[in-house]
N, C-alpha and C positions, 0 to 999 in steps of 0.2 A: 694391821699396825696403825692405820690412820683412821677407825672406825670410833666417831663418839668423839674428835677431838674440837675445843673449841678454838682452834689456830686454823680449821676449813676451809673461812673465807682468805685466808693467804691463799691458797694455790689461787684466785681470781685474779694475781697478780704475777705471781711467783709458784710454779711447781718446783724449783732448786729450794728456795726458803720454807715452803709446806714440808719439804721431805726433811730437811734440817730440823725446823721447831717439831716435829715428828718424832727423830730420832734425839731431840734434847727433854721432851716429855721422858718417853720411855727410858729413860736412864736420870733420871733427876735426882732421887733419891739415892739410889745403889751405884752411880758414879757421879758424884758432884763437881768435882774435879775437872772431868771432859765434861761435864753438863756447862761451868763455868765457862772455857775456851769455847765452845759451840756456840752459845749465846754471844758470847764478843764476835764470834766470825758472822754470825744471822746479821746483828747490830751493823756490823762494816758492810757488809750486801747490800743492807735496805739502805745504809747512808750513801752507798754508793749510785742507788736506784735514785734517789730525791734528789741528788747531786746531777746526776744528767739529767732529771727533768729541770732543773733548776738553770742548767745551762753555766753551769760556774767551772768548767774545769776545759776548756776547750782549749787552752794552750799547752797548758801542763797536768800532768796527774799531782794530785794530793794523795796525803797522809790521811789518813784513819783520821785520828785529834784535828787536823787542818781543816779537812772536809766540815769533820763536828763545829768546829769554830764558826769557820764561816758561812755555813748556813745560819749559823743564830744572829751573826752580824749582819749577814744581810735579810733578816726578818723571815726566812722560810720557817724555821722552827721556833718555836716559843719556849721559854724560860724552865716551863715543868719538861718536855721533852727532851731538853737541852742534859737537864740534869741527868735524867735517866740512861741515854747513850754515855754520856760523859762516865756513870757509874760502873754501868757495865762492860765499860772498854778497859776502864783501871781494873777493874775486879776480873775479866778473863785474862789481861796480861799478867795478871799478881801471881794467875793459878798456872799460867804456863810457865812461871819463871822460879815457885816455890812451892815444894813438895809437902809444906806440911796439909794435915788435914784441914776440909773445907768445910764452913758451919753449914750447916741446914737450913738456916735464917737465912743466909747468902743466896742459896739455889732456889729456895721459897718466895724469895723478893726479885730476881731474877728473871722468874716464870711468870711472874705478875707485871714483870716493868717491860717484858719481850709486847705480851699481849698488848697492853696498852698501847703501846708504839705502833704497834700493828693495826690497832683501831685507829689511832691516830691517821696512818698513811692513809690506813685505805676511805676515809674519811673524806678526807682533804684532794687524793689525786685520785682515786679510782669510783668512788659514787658518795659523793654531799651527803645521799639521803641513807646511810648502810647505818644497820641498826645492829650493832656488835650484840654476840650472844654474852648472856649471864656469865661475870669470868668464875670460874672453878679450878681445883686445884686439881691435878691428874691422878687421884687417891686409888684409881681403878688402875688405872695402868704402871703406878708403883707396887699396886700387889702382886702385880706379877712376876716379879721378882723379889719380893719383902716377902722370906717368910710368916711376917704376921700375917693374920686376915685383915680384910679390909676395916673393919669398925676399930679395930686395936690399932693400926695404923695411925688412923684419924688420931683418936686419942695421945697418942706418941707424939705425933708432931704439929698438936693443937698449940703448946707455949710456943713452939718456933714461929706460928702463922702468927701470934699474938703478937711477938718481937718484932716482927718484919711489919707488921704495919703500923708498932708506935718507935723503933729504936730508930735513930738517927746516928749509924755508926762514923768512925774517925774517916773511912773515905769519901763519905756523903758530903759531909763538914768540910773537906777538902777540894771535893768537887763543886761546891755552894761559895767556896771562898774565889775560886774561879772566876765562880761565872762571873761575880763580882765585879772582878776588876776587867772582865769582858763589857760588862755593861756600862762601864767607865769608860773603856775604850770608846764603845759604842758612842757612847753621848757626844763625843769629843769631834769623831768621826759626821755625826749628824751638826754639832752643832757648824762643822767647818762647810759642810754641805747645802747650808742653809747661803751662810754668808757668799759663796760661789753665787747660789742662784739668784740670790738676791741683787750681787754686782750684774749678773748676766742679764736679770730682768730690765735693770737699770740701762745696761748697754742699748738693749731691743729696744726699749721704747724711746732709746735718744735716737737710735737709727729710725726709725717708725716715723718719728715727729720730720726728721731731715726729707724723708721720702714723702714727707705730706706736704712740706713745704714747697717741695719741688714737683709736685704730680697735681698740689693744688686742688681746685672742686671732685676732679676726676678720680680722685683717690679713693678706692673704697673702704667700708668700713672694717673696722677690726674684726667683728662680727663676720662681714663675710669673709674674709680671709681666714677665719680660722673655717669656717665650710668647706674654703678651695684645697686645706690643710688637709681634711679630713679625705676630702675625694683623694689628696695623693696616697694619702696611706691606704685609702681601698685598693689600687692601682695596685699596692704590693699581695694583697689575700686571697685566697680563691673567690672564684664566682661565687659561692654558696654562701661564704660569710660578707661577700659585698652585698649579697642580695637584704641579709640580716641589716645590714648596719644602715642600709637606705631605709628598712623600716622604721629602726629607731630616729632616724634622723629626719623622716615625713610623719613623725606623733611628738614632734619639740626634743628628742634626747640626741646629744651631741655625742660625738667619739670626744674623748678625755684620755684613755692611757690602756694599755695592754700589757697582760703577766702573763705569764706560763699555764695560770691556772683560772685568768679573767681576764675579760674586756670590760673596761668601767665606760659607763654614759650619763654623762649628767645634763638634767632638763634645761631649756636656754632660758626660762624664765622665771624660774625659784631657785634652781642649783641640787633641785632634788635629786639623788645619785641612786644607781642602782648596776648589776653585774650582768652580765652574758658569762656564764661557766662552761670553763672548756670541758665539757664532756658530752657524747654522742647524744642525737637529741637535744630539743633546742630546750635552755633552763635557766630560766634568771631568778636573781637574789635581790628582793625589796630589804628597805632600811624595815626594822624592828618596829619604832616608832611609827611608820606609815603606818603599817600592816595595823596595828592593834590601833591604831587612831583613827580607824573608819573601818565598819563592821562588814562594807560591800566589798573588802579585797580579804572575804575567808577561801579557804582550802590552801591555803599556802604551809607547805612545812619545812618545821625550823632548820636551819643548816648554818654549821660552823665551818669558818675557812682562816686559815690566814690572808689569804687573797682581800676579803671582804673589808678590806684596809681604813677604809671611813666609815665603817659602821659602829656599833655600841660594841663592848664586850659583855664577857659572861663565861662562868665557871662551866664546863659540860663534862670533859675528861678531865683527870688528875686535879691540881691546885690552881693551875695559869689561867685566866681568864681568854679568849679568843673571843675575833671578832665573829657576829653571827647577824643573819639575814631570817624571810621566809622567801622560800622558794617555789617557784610555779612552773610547771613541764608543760611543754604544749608540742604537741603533733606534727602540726604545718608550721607556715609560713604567717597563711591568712589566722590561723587563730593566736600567735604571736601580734600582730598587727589589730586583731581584734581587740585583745587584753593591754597593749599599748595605748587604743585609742581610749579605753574606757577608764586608765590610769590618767592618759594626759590632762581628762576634763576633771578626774578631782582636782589634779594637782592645780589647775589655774584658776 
């Protein structure tokens, strides 16, 4: 049943979601209906997986729509992802709640928007570098129950494939008016966010100046207190990644900030930034600009994150641009500290 599918690299993640998107291939055609509801429950699984990597639900469970929301308010999902959950979660409640028949346009776009999400995750939380197969539609595995043959098929439901990638139906348009006024919210939310930090930075440095006044010559610098800052948060990580962050921080790159899916370090003497990816194996994310501005940092390849939060964007999946890096893999320890030392000295 699962031979020849290109939803594979899901079981790397999920053998419950492979065996789903599985059984919503083989029925897409000749039940659209449960293909529809099948696809909203895949949708709510995986929103549900990015939600505890995300660490956003630890006091209370959410909603299906709640979850969708606030992952895009807090910058986990981007704008074309956004839309596509949001599509398919109104489109399989529609289909569980109303019997009439279900278009073929609908289960066609459907199977196309699962996939991509799919590349998306696995993208983002399970390998930077995962080079998604060529998407196809399952034209082998609806003949198997279509008594057309397979070439008659194709032709059958070539206008519906043609619909689904230029029609912008009334739930789309509804779901796009959405997000809308989410991104409104958003703005509102950042903009109040700013002003917080801003009084707080304010506060620090009146306290900072009082504590200079009163400790006088003896005071150290800003500079190293943000060093003694950084050793207390190694204090909190394992040995392995304090060993990591001592390298970065004996080649000029300082700790800055930690996500779910990065460690950011930025150089103390230009602000040059770059990532530590959390995943097995040691893999960091250079800006775009370095990489292609000096010919001596090749072999790096390209990778899209949202994590990679100050770098450039660029269109790769769907329509939303994400941020993207080049990325470098290394072995040890000493050949991480290697490729540091030979970054530091362009960079100064």
């Amino acid at each position: 049943m699962h031979n020849h599918s290109i939803f594979e690299f899901v079981g790397q993640f999920s053998i419950e979601l492979f065996e789903l998107v599985c059984r919503i291939e083989n029925q897409l055609l000749d039940q659209p209906l449960a293909s529809l509801i099948q696809a909203r429950l895949y949708s709510e699984q995986l929103v549900k997986i990015i939600s505890k990597e995300e660490g956003i639900e630890d006091i209370y469970p959410l909603k299906h729509s709640e979850r969708i929301h606030k992952l895009y308010r807090q910058n986990a999902v981007e704008e074309d992802i956004y839309l596509k959950l949001e599509w398919i979660r109104k489109k399989g409640n529609k289909a569980a709640h109303d019997i009439k028949e279900v278009s073929i346009a609908d289960v066609l776009k459907v199977h196309k928007f699962l996939f991509e999400i799919s590349v998306w995750y696995m993208q983002v939380y399970v390998s930077y570098d995962f080079e998604a197969p060529i998407y196809k539609l399952p034209i082998k595995k609806a003949q198997e129950t279509n008594p057309l043959g397979a070439e008659n098929l194709e032709v059958l439901i070539k206008p519906y494939v043609d619909q689904t990638m230029q029609k912008i139906d009334e739930m789309w348009a509804e779901v796009q008016r959405e997000l809308e006024a989410l991104k409104e919210e958003k703005k509102q939310l950042q903009t109040a966010a700013s002003i917080s930090e801003a009084i707080s930075q304010q506060q620090s440095e009146t306290a900072a100046t009082a504590e200079n006044e009163t400790l006088g010559s003896s005071q150290e610098s800003p500079q190293v207190l943000g060093v003694k800052q950084n050793e207390l948060n190694e204090d909190k990580i394992s040995e392995e990644m304090a060993v990591l962050y001592r390298i970065f921080k004996r080649n000029n790159f300082n700790f800055t900030k930690k996500t779910k899916k990065a460690t950011e370090f930025e150089h103390m003497n230009n602000g040059e930034v770059l990532y530590l990816m959390a995943y097995k194996g040691i893999s960091i994310v250079l800006n775009p600009k370095t990489v292609e501005n000096n010919q001596s940092l090749n072999g790096g390849k390209e990778s899209h994150s949202t994590a990679l939060i100050r770098f450039p964007k660029k269109i790769k999946n769907g329509k939303t641009p994400t941020s993207y890096g080049y990325a470098f893999n290394f072995k040890t320890e000493d050949e991480l500290d290697a490729f540091l030392k030979r970054l530091n000295d362009i960079l100064i």
